[in-house]
C-alpha positions as a Markdown table, in Angstrom:
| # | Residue | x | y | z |
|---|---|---|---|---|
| 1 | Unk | 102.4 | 108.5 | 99.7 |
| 2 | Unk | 104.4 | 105.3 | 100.5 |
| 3 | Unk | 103.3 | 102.1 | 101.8 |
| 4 | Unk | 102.3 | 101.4 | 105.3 |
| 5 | Unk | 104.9 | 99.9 | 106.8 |
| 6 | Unk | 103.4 | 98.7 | 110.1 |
| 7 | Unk | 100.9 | 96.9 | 107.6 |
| 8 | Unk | 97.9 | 98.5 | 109.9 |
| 9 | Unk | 98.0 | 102.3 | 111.6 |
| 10 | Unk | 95.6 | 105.0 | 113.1 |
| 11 | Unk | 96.5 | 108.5 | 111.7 |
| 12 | Unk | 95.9 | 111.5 | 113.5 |
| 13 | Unk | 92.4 | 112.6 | 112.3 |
| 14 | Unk | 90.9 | 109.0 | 113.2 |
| 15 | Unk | 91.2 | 107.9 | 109.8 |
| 16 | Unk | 93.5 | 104.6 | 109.1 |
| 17 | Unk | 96.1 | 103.4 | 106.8 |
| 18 | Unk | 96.9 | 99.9 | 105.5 |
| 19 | Unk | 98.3 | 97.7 | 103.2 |
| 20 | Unk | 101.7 | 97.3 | 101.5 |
| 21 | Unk | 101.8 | 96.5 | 98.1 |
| 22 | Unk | 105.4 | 95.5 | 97.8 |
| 23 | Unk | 105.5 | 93.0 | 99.9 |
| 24 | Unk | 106.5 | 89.5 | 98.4 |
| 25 | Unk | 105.1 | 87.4 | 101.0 |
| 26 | Unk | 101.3 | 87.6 | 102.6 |
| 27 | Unk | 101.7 | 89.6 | 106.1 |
| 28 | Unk | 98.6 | 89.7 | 108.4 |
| 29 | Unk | 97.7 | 92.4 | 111.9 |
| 30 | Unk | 94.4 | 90.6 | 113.7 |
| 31 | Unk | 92.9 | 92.4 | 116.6 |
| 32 | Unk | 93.7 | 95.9 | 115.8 |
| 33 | Unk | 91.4 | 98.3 | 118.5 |
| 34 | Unk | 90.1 | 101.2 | 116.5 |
| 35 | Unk | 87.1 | 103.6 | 117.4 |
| 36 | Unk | 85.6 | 100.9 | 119.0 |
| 37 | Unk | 85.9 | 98.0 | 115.9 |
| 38 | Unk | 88.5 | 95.2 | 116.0 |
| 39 | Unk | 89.9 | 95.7 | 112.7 |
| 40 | Unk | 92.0 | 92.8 | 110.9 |
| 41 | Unk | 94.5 | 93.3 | 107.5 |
| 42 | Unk | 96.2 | 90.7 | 105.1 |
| 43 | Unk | 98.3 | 92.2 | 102.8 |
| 44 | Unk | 101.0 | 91.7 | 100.4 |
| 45 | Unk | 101.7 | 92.1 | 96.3 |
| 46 | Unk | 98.7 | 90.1 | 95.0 |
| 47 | Unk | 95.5 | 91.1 | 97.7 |
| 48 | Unk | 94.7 | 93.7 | 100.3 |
| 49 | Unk | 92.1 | 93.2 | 102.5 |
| 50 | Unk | 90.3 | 94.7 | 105.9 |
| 51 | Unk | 88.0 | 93.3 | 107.6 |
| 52 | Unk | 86.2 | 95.1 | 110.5 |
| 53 | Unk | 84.9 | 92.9 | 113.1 |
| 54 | Unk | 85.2 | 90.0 | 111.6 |
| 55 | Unk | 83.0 | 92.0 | 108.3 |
| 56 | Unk | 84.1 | 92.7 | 105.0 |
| 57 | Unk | 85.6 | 96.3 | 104.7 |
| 58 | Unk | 87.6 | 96.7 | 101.8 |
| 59 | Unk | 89.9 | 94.2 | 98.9 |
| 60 | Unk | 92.4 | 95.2 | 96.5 |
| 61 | Unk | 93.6 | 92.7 | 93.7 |
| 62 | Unk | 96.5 | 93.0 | 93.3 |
| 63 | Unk | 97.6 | 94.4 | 96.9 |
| 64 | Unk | 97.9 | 98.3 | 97.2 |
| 65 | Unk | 98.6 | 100.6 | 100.3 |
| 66 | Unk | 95.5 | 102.5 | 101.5 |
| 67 | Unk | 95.6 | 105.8 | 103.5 |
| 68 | Unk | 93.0 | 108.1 | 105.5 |
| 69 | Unk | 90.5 | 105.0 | 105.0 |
| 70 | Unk | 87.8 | 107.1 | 106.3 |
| 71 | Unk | 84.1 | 105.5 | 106.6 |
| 72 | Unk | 80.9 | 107.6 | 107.3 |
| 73 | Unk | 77.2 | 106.8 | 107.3 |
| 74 | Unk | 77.0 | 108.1 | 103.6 |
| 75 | Unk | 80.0 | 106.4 | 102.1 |
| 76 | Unk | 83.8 | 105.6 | 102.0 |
| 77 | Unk | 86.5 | 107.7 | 101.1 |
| 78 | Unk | 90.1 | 107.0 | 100.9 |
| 79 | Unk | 93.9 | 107.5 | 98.8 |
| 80 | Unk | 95.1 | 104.5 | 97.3 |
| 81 | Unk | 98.4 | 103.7 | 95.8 |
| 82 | Unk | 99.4 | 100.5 | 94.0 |
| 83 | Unk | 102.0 | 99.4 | 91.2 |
| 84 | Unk | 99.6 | 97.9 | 88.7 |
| 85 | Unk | 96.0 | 99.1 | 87.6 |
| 86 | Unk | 93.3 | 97.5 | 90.7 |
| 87 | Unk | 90.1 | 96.0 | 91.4 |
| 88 | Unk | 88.7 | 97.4 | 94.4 |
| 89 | Unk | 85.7 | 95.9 | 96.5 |
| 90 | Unk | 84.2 | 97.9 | 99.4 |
| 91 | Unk | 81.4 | 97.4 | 102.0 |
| 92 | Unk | 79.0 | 99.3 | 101.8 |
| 93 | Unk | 75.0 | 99.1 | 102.3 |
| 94 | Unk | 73.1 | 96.4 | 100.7 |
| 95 | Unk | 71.4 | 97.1 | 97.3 |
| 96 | Unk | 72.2 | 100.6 | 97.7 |
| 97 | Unk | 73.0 | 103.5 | 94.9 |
| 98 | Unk | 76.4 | 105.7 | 95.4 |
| 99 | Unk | 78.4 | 108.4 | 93.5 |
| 100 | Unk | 81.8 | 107.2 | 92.5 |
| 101 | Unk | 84.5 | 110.1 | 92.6 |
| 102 | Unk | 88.0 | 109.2 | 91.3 |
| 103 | Unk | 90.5 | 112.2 | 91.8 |
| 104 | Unk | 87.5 | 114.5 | 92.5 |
| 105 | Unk | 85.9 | 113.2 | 89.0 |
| 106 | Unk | 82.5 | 111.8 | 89.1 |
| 107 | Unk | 83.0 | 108.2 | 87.4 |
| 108 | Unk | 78.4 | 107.6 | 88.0 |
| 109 | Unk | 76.8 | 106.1 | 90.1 |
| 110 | Unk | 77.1 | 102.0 | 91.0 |
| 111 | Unk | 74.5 | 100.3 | 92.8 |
| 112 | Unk | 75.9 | 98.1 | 95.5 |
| 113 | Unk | 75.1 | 94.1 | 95.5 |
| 114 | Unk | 73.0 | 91.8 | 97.9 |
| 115 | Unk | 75.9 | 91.9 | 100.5 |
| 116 | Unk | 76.6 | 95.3 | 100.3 |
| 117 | Unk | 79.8 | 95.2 | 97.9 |
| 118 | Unk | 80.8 | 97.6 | 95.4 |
| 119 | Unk | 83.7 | 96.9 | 92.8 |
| 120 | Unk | 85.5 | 99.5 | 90.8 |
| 121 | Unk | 88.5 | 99.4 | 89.0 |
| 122 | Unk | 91.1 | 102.4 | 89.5 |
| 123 | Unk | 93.7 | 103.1 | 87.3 |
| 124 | Unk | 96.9 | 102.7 | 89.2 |
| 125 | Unk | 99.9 | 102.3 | 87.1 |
| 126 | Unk | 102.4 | 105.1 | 87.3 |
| 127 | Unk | 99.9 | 107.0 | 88.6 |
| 128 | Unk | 100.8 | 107.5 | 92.1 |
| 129 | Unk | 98.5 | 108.1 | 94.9 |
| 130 | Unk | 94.6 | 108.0 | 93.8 |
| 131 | Unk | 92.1 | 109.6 | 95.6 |
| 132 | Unk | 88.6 | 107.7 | 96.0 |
| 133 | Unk | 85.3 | 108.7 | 96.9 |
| 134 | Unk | 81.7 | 106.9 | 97.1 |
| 135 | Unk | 79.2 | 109.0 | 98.6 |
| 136 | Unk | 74.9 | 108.1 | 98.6 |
């Protein structure tokens, strides 16, 4: 996996990729058209984050690159790649209960908050590309 270059893509199976993690300086894509959502991205070395009409999606500190960023009805999945271990945030429901699956191993389940957010850390470093998976 390598970063996304174009900062903000739709891949083939109507998932998307974004964020790049070795960038030194903040780099932003605003009104992306996807499936119907405007979606926007600020990235660099320090944060990633989507938003999805103008809603909190997903936030990385530091930055990481993010591919086949698929949401469904029952959760999130995606592969996430970054140079030092992360904090993740995602939107999900509010006050809500999911599985957390890090490379296909159940981590438990995390309740999301009042707005819907979910924070997990991922181990990062050296690892490569991480597959993540939160699922009701």
């Amino acid at each position: 996996m390598a970063v996304v270059v174009e900062l903000l893509r739709t891949e083939a199976d109507g998932a998307i990729s974004f964020g790049n993690h070795k960038l030194e300086t903040k780099a932003k894509v605003e009104d992306f058209e996807h499936a119907g959502d405007l979606l926007k991205v600020k990235t660099y070395k320090s944060i990633t984050k989507l938003e999805k009409n103008g809603m909190f999606a997903y936030e990385s500190v530091p930055g990481t690159s993010v591919n086949s960023f698929v949401e469904k009805e029952d959760g999130v999945s995606f592969l996430v790649e970054g140079d030092e271990d992360a904090q993740i945030t995602v939107g999900l429901e509010d006050e809500t209960e999911y599985e957390v699956f890090i490379n296909d191993v159940n981590i438990g389940r995390m309740k999301t908050n009042l707005s819907g957010k979910l924070n997990l850390s991922v181990e990062l470093a050296g690892a490569g590309e991480v597959k993540v998976k939160v699922t009701k």
